[in-house]
N, C-alpha and C positions, 0 to 999 in steps of 0.2 A: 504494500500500500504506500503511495506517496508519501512523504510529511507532509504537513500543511506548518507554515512560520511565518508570522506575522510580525512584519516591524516598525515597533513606535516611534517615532522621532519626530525633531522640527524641522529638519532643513535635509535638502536631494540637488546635488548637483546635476543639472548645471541648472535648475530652477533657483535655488536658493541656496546661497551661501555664505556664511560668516566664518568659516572654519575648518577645519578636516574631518569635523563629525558627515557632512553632505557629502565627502568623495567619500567615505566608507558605506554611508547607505544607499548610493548609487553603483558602488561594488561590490559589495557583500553579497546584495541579495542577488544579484546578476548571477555571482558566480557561482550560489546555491542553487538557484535554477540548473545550471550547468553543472551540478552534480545531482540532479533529480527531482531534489525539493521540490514543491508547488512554496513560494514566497511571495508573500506582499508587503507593502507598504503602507501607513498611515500616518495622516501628513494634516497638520491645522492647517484650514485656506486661505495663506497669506495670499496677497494678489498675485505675486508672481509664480505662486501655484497652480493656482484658478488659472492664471491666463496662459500656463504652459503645456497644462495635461492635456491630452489626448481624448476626446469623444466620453466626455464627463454625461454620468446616467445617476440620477438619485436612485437610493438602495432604499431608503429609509429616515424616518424622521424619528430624531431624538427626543424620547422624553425626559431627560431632565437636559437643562438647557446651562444651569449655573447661573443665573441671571442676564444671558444674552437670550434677545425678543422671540429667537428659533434658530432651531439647528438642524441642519439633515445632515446625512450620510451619502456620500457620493462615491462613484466607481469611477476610474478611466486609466489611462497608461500615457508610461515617459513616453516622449516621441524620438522615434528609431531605436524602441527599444522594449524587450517582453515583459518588461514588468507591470504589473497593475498596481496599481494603486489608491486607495483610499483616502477622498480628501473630506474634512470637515468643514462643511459651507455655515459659518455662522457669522457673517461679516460683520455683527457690532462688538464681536470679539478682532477676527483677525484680518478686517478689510482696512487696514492703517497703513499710510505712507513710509516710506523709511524702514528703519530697524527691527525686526520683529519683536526685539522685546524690551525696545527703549524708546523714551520719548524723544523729541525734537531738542530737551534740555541734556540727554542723555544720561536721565533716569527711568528704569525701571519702570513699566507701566503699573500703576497701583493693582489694576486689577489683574496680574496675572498669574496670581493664587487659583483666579477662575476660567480664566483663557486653558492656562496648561492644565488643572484638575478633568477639563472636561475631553481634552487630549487622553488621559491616563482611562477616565472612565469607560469613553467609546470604546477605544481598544478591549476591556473588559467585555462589552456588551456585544463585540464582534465573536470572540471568544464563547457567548452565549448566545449562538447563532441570530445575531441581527439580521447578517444577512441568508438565507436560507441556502443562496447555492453556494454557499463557502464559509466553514468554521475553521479556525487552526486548533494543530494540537502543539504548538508550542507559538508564547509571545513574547519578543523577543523587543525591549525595552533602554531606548537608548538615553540617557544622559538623566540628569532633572528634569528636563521637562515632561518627559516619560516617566517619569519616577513611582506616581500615584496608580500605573498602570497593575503591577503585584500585589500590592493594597487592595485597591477594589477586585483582583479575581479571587483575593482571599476571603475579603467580606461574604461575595458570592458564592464563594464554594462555603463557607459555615455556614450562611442564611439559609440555600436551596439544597443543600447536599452534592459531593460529589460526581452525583450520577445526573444533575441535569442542568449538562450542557455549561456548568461552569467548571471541568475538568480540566481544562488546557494547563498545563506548567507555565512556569515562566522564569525568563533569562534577566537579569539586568545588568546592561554594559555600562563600565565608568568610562568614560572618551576624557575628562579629567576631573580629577574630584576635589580641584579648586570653588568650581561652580558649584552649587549645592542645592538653589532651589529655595531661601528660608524666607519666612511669613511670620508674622503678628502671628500666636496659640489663638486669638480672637476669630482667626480665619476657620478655624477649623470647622465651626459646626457650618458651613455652610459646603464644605467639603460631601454630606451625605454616606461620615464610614461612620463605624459602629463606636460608641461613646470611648468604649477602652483602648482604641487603636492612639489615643493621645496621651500616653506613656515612652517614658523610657524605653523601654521593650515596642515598640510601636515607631511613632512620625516624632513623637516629642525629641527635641534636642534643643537641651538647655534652655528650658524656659517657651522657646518658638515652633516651628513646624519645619521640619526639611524634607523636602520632595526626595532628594536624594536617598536619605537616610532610609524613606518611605521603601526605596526601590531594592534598597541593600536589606532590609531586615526581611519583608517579605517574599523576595523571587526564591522559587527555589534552588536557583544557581547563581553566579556572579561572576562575570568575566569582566576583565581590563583589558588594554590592547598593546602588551608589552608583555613577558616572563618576567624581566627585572619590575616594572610598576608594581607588579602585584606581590610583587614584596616587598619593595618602600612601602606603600599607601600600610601594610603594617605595624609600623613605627611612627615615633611620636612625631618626629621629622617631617614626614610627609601624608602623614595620615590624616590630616584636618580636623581634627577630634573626633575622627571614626575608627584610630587604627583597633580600639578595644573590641568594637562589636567584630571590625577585619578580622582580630586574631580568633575570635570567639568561631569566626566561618571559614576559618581559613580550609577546611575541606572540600569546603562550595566554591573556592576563587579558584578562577585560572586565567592563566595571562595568554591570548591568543596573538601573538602579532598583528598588526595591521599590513596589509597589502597595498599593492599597485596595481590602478590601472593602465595596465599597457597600452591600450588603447587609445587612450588619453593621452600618457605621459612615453611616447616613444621618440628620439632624436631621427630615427629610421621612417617616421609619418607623420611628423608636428607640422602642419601646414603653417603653425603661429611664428617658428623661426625664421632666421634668414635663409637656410645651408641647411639638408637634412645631411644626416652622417650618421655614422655606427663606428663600434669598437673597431671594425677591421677600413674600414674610410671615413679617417680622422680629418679630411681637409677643410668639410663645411663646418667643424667645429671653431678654425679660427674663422672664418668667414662670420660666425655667429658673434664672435670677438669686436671684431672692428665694427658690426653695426649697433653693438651695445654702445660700445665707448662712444658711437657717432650719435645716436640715438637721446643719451646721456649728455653727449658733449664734453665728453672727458679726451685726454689727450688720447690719439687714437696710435698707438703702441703694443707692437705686437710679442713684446721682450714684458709687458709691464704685468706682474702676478694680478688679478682681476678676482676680489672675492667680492662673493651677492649674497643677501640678506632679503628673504622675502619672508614677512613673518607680522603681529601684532605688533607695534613695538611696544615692548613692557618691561617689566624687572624681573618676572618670570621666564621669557627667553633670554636673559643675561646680556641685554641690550647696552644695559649701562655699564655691564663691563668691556664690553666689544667698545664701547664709547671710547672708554679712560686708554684701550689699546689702538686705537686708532692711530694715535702719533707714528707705534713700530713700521705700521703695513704702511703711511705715506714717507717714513724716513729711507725705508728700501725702496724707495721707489714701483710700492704696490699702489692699486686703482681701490674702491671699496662704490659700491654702487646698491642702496638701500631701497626698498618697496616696502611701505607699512604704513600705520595707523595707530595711535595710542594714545602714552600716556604725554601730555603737553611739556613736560620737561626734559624729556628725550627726544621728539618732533625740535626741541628749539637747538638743542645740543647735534642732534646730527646737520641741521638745516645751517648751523654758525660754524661746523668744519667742513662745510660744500662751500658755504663764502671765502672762507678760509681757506682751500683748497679748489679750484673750482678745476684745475683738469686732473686733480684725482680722486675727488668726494663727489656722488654727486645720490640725490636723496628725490625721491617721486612719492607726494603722501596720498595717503587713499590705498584701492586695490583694484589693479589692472590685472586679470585673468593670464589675457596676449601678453605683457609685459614681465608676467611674472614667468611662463615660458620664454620668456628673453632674454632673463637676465640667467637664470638655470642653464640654458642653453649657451650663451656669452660669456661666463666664471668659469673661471678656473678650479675655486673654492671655495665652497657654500658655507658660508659662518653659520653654525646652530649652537649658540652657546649658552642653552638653555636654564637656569636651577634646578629646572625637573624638567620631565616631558613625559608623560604618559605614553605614547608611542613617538610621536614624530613623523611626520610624509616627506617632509621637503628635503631629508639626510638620504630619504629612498626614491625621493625624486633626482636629487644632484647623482647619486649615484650611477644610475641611470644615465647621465646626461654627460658624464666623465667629468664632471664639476667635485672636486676632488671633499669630502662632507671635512670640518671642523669642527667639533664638539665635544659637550662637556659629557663627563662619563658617567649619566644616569639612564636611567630608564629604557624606554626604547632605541634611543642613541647609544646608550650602552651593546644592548644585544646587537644592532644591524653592521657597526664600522670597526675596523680594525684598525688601531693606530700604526702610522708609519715610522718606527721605531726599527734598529738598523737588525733586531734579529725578527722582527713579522715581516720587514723586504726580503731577510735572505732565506727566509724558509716560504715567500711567496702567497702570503696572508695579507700585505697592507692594501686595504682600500680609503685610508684618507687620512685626519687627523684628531687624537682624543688628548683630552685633557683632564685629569681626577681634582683636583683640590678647585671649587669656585672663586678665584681668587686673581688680580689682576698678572700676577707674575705668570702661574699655572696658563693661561691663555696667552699669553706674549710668547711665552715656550713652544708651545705648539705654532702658534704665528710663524718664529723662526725657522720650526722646521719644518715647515711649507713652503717658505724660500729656502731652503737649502735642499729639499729636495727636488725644486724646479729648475737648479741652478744642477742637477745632474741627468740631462736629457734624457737619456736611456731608462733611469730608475722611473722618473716621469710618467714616461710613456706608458710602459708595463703595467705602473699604479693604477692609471685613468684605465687601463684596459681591462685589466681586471675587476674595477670597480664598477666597469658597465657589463661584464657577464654575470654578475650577482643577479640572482630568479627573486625577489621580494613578492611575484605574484600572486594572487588572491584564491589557488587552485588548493595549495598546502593548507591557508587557512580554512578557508573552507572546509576542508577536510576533517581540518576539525571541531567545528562546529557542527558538523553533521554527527560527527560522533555522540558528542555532547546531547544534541536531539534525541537521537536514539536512546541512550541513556533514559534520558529524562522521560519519554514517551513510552518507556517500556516496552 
């Protein structure tokens, strides 16, 4: 018999995206299909939802609504692609301009205690066959804003018994467990779960409500998207005041990697670069070079080491240390070419070393898709020099693209890059650059030796070649998430 898995989340590339939660839910389920699955999706109707799906058919109309005027339930599919998907049409919840879950002042919509509860619920009420020609037996529950989704199939499995139709399992993935989801405790009764679920043991945390917390106590499994994450988020370090209830489940956590879409992300078919190329014709990769620096308007130098940065800029990708090391890469006469969006004191500090440098800084704020393929494509070497990262795409994007990864040695940056240190080149292991201690010196070090290994042609080459035959693809994962289903589904 098929599986049937259903996936809750906010955001599907290329419809919506603020992150690399949307390239994993645009590839995950792809690939589960392409291992058998029957998988779907469910998706709040932000407009650029609505306006992207495919031959959209009401399934059904919501009775509990959360206090938006009505909701239905809607069918359609990505377009040039098998997936279907579930959208919720209740536009005086998610028919808003802009950010999906900030305001124009960029706070926090007030009401999104009830926007995302009623995300978590559907998903439940799908699972209790809403729609009659398709129930899953597993729901697979991505971030916060999914959170409440385990919650409500639990209420329903002790309210109606497990034999009607609220049997499905359930998955909750942490994509990162910074974000968490928390609300006023005042929020809760309008939530609709049973009075005792607002404990300790339950959504309570400290005092408030955490959607997250919500996803973690109830699923009956728990994946992260890293081996190494899922054993920080353990510890007091990076476990955001969950790692207790973490260690209490640590039989249910597993760290799955994240994957690549090849598809997407290939040097071999990027219609977005200048040059396509591969590991074995490297030409259009400098050709990728010179229309960066032109692009950018940096000096256009074909000797000059070229590292890219496409990312949020924050304190959690270790932006402000990449800052303070800035001086090294322009004193060796390296380029640094930034894409991002954040926090305002980093936006001014990179923006005052591109005046300061203007043909070897040069910084693009917002998020250009195309350019962000351009500048991947155009580096030499991808700075990820994160304090944590729960998985990380863009160290298994540069890889891919012979953009040689820099990073700090946590998390999923830990598991995917091997430092180029002079016994993993000569036993034929390095594909980039890692650094242990988060600290200005520890990343200057690494700096170095990425000019000094560019400064050895031949070691180079080999590095960037190797680092583009690395498989990151989403076929292994997959695999085992199907395992896990089986599992869980008995």
């Amino acid at each position: 018999m098929t599986l049937r898995v259903l996936h809750v989340a906010s955001e599907l590339y290329p419809l919506l995206k603020t992150g690399g939660l949307a390239d994993v839910t645009a590839a995950l389920p792809a690939a589960l299909i392409e291992q058998g699955a029957d998988a779907r999706l469910l998706l709040p109707g932000f407009p650029s939802v609505a306006a992207g799906l495919e031959n959209l058919r009401p399934v059904a109309r919501l009775e509990r609504t959360f206090g938006a005027p009505e909701a239905t339930l809607e069918l359609g599919r990505l377009p040039g692609s098998e997936l279907p998907v579930y959208m919720i049409r209740a536009d005086a919840f998610y028919a808003r301009a802009g950010n999906p879950y900030l305001d124009d002042q960029h706070v926090p919509y007030g009401d999104n205690a009830q926007r995302f509860a009623l995300l978590g619920w559907t998903a439940a009420q799908i699972a209790r066959r809403l729609d009659p020609g398709w129930t899953p037996a597993i729901v697979q529950a991505h971030d916060w804003h999914a959170g409440l989704a385990p919650a409500y199939l639990r209420a329903a499995e002790r309210e109606h018994g497990a034999g009607h139709g609220a049997s499905a399992r359930s998955i909750f993935t942490i994509h990162n467990l910074a974000y968490q989801g928390i609300f006023p405790a005042r929020q809760f009764d309008g939530l609709g779960l049973p009075r005792d679920f607002l404990h300790m043991n339950g959504v309570e945390f400290y005092g408030q409500l955490s959607f997250l917390k919500a996803g973690l106590f109830y699923a009956d499994k728990i994946t992260t998207v890293s081996p190494t994450y899922a054993r920080e988020i353990q510890t007091v370090a990076q476990g955001g005041g969950l790692e207790g209830l973490l260690r209490e489940r640590t039989h249910d956590l597993v760290g799955i990697l994240n994957g690549v879409d090849y598809g997407v992300w290939s040097p071999a078919g990027d219609a977005a670069i200048a040059a396509k190329y591969s590991a074995t014709r490297m030409s259009g990769k400098l050709r990728c070079k010179s229309a960066l620096q032109t692009r950018m308007k940096l000096a256009v130098r074909h000797d000059a080491l070229v590292f890219g940065v496409v990312s949020r800029l924050t304190e959690q990708k270790g932006l402000d240390l990449l800052l303070a090391a800035l001086p090294e890469i322009v004193a060796r006469g390296g380029q640094l070419v930034v894409l991002g969006t954040g926090d305002p004191s980093l936006e001014q500090g990179y923006a005052r070393a591109a005046r300061q440098h203007p043909d070897a800084v040069a910084v693009e704020f917002g998020f250009d898709e195309t350019l962000a393929h351009e500048i991947v494509a155009g580096a030499d070497v991808m700075a990820v020099p994160s304090r944590f990262e729960p998985c990380g795409l863009t160290q298994l994007y540069a890889l891919a693209y012979g953009a040689l990864p820099l990073v700090h040695c946590v998390g999923g940056l830990a598991d995917t890059v091997v430092d180029a240190s002079l016994e993993n080149l000569a036993d034929g292991l390095a594909t980039g650059f890692v650094f242990s201690r988060f600290e200005p010196e520890a990343l200057t070090a690494a700096i170095r030796r990425a000019f000094a290994l560019h400064a050895r042609s031949r070691d180079w080459r080999e590095t960037r070649a190797r680092a583009m035959r690395q498989d990151f693809g989403w076929a292994a994962s997959a695999q085992r998430y199907m395992t896990l289903y089986r599992e869980l589904a008995g």
